[in-house]
C-alpha positions in Angstrom: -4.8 -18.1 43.1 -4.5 -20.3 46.0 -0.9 -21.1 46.0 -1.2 -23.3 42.7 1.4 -22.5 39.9 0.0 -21.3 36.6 1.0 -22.1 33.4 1.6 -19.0 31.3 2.1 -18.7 27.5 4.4 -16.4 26.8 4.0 -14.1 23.3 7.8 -16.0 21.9 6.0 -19.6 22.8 3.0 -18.9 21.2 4.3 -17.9 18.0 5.4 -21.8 17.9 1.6 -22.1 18.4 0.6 -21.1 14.6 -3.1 -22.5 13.9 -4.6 -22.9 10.3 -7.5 -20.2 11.5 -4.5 -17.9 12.0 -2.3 -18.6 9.0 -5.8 -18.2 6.9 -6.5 -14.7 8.8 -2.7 -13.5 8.3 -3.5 -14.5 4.3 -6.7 -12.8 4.1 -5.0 -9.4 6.1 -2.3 -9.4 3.5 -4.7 -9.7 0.3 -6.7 -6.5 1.7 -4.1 -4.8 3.4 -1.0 -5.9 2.0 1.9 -7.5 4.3 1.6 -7.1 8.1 4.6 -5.3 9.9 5.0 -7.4 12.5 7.8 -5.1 14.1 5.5 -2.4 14.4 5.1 -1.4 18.2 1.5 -2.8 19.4 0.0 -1.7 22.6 -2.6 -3.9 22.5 -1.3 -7.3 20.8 -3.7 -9.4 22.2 -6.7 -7.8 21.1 -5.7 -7.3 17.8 -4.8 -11.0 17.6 -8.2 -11.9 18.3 -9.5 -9.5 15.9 -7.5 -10.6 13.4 -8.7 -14.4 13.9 -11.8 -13.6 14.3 -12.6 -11.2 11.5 -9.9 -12.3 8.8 -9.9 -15.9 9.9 -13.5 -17.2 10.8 -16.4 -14.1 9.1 -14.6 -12.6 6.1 -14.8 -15.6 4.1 -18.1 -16.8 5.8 -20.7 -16.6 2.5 -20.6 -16.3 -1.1 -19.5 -12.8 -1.3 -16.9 -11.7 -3.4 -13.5 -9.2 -1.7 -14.4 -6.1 -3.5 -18.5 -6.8 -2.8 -16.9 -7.4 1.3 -15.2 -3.9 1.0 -17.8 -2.2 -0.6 -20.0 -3.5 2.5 -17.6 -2.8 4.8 -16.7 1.0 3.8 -20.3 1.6 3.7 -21.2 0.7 7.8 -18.1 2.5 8.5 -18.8 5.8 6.7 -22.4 5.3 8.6 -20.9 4.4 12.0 -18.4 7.3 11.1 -15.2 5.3 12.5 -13.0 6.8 10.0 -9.7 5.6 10.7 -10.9 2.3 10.4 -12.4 4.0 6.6 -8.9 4.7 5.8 -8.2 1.4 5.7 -10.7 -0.6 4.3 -10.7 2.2 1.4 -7.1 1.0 0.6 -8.3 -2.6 0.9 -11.3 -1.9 -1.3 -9.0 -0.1 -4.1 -6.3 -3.6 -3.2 -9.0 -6.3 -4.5 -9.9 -4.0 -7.7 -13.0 -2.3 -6.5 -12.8 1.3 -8.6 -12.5 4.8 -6.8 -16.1 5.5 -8.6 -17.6 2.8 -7.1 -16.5 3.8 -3.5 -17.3 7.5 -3.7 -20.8 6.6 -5.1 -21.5 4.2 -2.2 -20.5 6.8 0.1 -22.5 9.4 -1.7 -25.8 7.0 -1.7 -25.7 7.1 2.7 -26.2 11.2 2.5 -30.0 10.4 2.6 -29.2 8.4 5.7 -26.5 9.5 7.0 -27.3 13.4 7.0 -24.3 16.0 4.8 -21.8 16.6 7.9 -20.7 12.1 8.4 -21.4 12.0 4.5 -18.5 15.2 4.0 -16.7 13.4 6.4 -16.6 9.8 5.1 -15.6 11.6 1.6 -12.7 13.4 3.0 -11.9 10.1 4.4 -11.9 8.4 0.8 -10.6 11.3 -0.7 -7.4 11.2 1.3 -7.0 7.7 0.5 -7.2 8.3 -3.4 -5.1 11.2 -3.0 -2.3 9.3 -1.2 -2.7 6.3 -4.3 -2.0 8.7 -7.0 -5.9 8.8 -8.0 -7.0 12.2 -10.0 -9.6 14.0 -7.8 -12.7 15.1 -8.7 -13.6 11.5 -9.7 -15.9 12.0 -12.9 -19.7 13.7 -12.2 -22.3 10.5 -12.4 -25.5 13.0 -11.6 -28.3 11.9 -14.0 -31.0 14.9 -13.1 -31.8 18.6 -13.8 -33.6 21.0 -11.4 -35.9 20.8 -14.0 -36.2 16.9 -13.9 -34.9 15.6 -10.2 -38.7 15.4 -9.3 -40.3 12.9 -12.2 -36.6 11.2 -12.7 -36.4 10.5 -8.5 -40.7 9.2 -8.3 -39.7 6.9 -11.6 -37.0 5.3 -9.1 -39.7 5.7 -5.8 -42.7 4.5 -7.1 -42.0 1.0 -8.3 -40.5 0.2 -4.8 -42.7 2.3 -2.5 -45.6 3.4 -4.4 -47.6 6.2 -2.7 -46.9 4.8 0.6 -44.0 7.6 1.5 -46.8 9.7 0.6 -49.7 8.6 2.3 -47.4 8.3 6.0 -46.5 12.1 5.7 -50.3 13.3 5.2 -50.7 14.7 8.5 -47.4 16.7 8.9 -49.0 19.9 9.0 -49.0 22.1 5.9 -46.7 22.8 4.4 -44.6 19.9 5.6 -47.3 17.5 4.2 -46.3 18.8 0.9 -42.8 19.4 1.2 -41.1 16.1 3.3 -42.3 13.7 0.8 -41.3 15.9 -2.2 -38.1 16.4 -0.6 -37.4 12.4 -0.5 -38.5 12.1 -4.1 -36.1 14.4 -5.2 -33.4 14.2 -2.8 -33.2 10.8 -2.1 -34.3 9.3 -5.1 -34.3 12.1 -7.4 -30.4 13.3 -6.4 -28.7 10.3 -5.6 -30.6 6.9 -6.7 -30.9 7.9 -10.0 -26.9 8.6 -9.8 -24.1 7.3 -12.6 
């Protein structure tokens, strides 16, 4: 800094520095989340300042989407990324702007296909602790549709019309049996198990 004096903002000048963007984030944070504490020791203030602008301030409201469609999204990538602190909160938010505790659970349960059982148990502790904490009655009512008897023609009625035999035809070479078995295991685990759920 060759000798030149630089001008530094200080934290109590630039709270006289209140944009719109900002005073929209802070609004959007309090209809998820409820009201900020703003006493609440922060290691980091400056990074979460410009996370707060950014997400709650300029993408949140970006679109058409509604706040509980927003959450639903939002819970979902962070079950798959399995950042589940961050799935704590944004469980209370969803549950905050009215989406329904069956409406989270089955979101989370739709990624096991995906997702694989261990993130999937994990994300539904997550939720789970959340619901617990609200007062909400666990277990959430059972939405399975299928039978052992029936998870096979119930999950290729859900397949076919999107996929046709394609899921199929790409798992012909597996060797036997695993030529048989992967795609039967999709149709009924996938679609069979979980699309055809509540």
């Amino acid at each position: 800094m060759r000798g030149e004096e630089w001008l530094l903002v200080t934290p109590s000048e630039q709270d006289y520095q209140v944009s719109e963007r900002q005073t929209h984030a802070e609004a959007t944070y309090e209809r998820l989340f409820g009201p900020r504490d703003k006493s609440a020791p922060d290691n980091d203030p400056e990074l979460m300042e410009i996370l707060r602008r950014f997400i709650f301030g300029d993408v949140f409201d970006t679109g058409v989407l509604d706040d509980q469609t927003r959450e639903l999204i939002t819970v979902t990538v962070l079950a798959s990324l399995q950042t589940l602190p961050q799935l704590k909160s944004h469980t209370a938010a969803a549950l905050n702007v009215g989406v329904q505790p069956i409406e989270i659970r089955e979101a989370i349960y739709q990624l096991a296909p995906f997702i694989g059982f261990p993130r999937t148990l994990n994300a539904v502790a997550t939720i789970n602790d959340v619901f617990r904490a609200q007062g909400i009655q666990l277990p959430l009512p059972v939405q399975g549709t299928v039978l052992d008897a029936d998870r096979y023609p119930k999950g290729l009625a859900e397949q076919a019309p999107l996929y046709g035999n394609e899921i199929k035809d790409n798992l012909a070479d597996l060797p036997e049996p695993f030529n048989e078995a992967m795609p039967r295991f999709l149709t009924e685990f996938c679609f069979g198990d979980f699309y055809t759920r509540g």
